[in-house]
N, C-alpha and C positions, 0 to 999 in steps of 0.2 A: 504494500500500500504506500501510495507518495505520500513526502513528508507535508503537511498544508505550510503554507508559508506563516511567518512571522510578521510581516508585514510588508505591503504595497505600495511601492514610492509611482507617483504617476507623474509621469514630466522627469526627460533623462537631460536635464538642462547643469550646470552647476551644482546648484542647490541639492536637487534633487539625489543627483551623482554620489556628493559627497556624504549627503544621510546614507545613501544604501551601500556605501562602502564602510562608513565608521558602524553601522549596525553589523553589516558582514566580519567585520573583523572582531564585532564581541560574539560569534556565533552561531548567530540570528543568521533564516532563513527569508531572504528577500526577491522582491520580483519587481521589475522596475518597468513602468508599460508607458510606451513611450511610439508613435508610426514614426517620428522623425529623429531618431535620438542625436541629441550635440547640435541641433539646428533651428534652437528659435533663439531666445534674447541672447542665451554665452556664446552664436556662433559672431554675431556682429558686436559682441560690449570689446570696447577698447582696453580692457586690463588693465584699469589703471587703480592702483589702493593707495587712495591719494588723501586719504583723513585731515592731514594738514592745507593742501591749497583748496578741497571743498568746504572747507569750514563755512559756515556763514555765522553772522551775528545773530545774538540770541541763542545759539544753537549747545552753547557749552555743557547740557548732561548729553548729546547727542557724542558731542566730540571725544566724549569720558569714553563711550562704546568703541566705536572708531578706533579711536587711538588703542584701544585694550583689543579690539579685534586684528590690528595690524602689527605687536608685538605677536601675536599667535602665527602669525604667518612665516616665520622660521622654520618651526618645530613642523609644523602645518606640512610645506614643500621637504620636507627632509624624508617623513614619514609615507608620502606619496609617492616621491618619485623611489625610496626603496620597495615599494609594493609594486610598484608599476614598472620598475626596470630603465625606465625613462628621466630625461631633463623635462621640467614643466616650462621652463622660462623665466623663473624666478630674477628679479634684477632687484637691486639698491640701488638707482640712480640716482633718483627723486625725481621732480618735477619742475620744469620751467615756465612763471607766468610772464608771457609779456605783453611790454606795452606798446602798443600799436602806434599809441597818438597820446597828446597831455590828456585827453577826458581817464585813457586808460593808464594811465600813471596817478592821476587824482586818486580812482578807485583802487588799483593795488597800492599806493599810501596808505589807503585807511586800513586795508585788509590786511598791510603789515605790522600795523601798530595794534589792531586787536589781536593777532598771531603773535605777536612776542608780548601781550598781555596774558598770554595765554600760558607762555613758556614754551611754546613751539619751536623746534628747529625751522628755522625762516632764516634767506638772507639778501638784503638789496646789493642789485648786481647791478656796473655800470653796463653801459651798451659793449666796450670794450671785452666785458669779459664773458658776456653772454654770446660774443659772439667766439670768441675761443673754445665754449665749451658746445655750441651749436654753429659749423663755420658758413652755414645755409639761411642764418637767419639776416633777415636785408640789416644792412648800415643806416636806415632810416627812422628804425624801431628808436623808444623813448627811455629804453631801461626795461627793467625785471625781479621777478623775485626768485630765489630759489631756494625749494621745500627741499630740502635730504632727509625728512623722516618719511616721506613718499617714496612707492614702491611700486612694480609694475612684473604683473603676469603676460611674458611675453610672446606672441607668434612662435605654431609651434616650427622647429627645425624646416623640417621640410615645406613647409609652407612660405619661409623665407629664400631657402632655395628656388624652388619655383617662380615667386616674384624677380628674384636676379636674374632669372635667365627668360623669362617671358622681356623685362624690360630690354635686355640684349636684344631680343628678337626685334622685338618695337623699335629700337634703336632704328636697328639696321633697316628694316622697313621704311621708316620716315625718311632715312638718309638714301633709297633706292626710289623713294616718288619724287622727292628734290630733284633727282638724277634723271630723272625719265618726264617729268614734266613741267614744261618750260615756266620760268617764273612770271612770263608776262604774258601767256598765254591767256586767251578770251575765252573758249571754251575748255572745258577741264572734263575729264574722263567720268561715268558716273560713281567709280567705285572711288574717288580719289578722295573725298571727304569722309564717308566713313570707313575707310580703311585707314586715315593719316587720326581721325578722331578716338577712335577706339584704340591707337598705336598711343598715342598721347597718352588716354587715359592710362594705359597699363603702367607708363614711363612716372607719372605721376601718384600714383599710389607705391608704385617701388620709393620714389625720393621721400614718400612720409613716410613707410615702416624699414627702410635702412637707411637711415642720417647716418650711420657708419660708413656705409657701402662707398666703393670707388665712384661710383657715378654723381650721388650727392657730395662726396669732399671735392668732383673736380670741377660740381656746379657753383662752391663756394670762394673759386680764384678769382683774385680782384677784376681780372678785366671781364668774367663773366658776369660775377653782380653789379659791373657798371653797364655791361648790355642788358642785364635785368631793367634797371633802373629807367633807362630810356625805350627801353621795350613801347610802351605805350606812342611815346613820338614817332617813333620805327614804325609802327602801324599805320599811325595815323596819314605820317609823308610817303609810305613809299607809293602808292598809285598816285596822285600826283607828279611824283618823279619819273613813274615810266611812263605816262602821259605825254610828260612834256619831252623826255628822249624820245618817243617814239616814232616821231619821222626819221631821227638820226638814224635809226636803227634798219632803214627800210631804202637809204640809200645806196649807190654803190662801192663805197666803204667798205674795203677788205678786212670787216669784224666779223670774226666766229662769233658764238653763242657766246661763251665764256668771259670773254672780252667785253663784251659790252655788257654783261650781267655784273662784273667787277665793277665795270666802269659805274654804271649805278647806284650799285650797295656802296661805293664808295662816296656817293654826292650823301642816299641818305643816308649813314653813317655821321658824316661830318655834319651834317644838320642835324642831326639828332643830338649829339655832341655838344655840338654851338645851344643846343635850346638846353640842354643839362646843366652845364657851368654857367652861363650867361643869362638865362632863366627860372629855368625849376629850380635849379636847386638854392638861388638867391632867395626868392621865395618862398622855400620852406622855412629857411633859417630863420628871416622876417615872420614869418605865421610864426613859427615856434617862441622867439621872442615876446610876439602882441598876445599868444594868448598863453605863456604860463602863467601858472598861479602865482600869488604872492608868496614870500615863503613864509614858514609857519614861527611864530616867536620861538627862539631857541630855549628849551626845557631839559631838564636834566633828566635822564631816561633812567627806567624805575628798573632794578635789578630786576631780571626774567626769573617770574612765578615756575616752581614747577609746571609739568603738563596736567591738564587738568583733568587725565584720567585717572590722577595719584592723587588725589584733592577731596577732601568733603565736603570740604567750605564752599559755597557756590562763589565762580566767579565774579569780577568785577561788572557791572551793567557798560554794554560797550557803547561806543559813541555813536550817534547817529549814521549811517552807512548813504554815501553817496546815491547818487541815480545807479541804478541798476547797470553794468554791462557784461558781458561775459568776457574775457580773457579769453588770449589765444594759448593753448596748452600743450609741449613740446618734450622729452624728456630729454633731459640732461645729459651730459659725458657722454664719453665715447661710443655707447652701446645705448641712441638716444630712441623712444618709443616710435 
């Protein structure tokens, strides 16, 4: 006669996983019913166990849990990946908040002065060194914060593997419709946009789950992030530009293809250029100026509270929290999320 089970985990999601694994290992006879298993909210959650840069105001018995659920996550991945035989992805990196613009520097201000009211590992980073420990992130950003008591569950193996070599493929795809059809062409082939679309995307999800990887460190050399930067004008001028070439082009003028394509990207280049230095970028410095904030009276900063998941005492009542925005969220070092 079969043994009846002990209990019924339904949804083979995280949650669920980890119940009918801590019961099987005191056991217990489990059954886990599930038509899709590992494919609804944990196949797309970002893994990030980030207690400290989620915090929000008001939230300090929330953060007491938090904080005492992500000291457990040691012992946690030691004890799974020896049952499992397996790396889970476990990382200490932490987490990078940054600031986009002054509105998002305003609000990580305040979010770091209630985190270190808190006793949180938090630390304000200049744009210099956020970009040392991220070399992808633009020159134009406002500053950051960075959490090291955040942690992150990460892509497993082989699913990293496959994103490198799918972006190889994309790579080399984008770089063989470049080659095959002409830049100034009027009619374009019908597969050339969703084949160069879908190649992009791939290329682009590789640069956010390996910020380590060759392709994002060789996107972060200076002369790329200044064609980053003018990217937008490069758009805007280049038809235009083959416009007004484009009787030269049609002459009898002993230019190949190649030749007169240099000759082009070379006008808009130097316009793009010219409106960068001479330009934009006068102007952001100007914006940046006109609209920082004033700075805040100089106070003597209050020795950091323990964390307030070792606390009884309820926390301090935090200060009012700015307008609401969300931070862009990046992870840290070498092996960044």
């Amino acid at each position: 006669m079969t043994r009846p089970y002990d209990a019924i985990v339904v949804g083979a999601g995280t949650i669920g996983l980890t119940s009918a694994w801590r019961m099987a290992r005191r056991g217990q006879r489990v059954a886990v019913v599930d038509p899709h298993p590992g494919q609804g909210a944990s196949w797309v959650a970002a893994g990030m166990l980030a207690p400290v840069t989620e915090v929000h105001f008001t939230e300090q018995a929330l953060l007491a849990l938090t904080m005492a659920s992500a000291r457990r996550w040691p012992s946690f991945t030691a004890e799974l990946e020896a049952d499992a035989g397996c790396a889970i992805g476990y990382r200490t990196t932490g987490t990078l908040v940054v600031d986009a613009d002054e509105g998002d520097r305003a609000w990580s201000d305040a979010l770091y002065r209630f985190q270190r009211s808190l006793g949180l590992e938090v630390e304000r980073l200049s744009v210099r060194r956020l970009r040392e420990l991220e070399p992808t992130i633009s020159p134009t950003v406002r500053g950051g914060l960075l959490a090291t008591g955040d942690h992150l569950q990460d892509w497993k193996p082989w699913a990293l593997r496959a994103t490198s070599a799918a972006a190889l493929l994309s790579t080399a795809v984008i770089v063989w419709v470049m080659l095959s059809v002409g830049l100034g062409a009027r009619s374009l082939p019908l597969w050339w946009l969703p084949i160069t679309e879908l190649a992009s995307a791939v290329v682009i999800v590789y640069l956010v789950v390996r910020p380590a990887g060759w392709g994002t460190r060789a996107l972060g050399l200076p002369i790329l992030v200044l064609v980053g930067n003018m990217s937008y004008t490069i758009y805007i001028i280049h038809w235009p530009v083959y416009v007004a070439t484009g009787p030269f082009s049609k002459t009898d003028l002993p230019w190949s293809y190649w030749p007169a394509e240099l000759f082009r990207l070379a006008i808009i280049f130097g316009l793009a250029a010219a409106s960068w230095y001479l330009l934009e970028r006068p102007l952001m410095r100007w914006r940046r100026r006109t609209l920082a904030p004033a700075p805040a009276p100089a106070t003597e900063e209050a020795p950091a509270a323990e964390p307030a998941a070792d606390v009884a005492d309820p926390a301090p009542e935090p200060e009012p929290a700015p307008r609401e925005r969300v931070p862009q969220h990046t992870g840290a070092g070498p092996a960044a999320e």
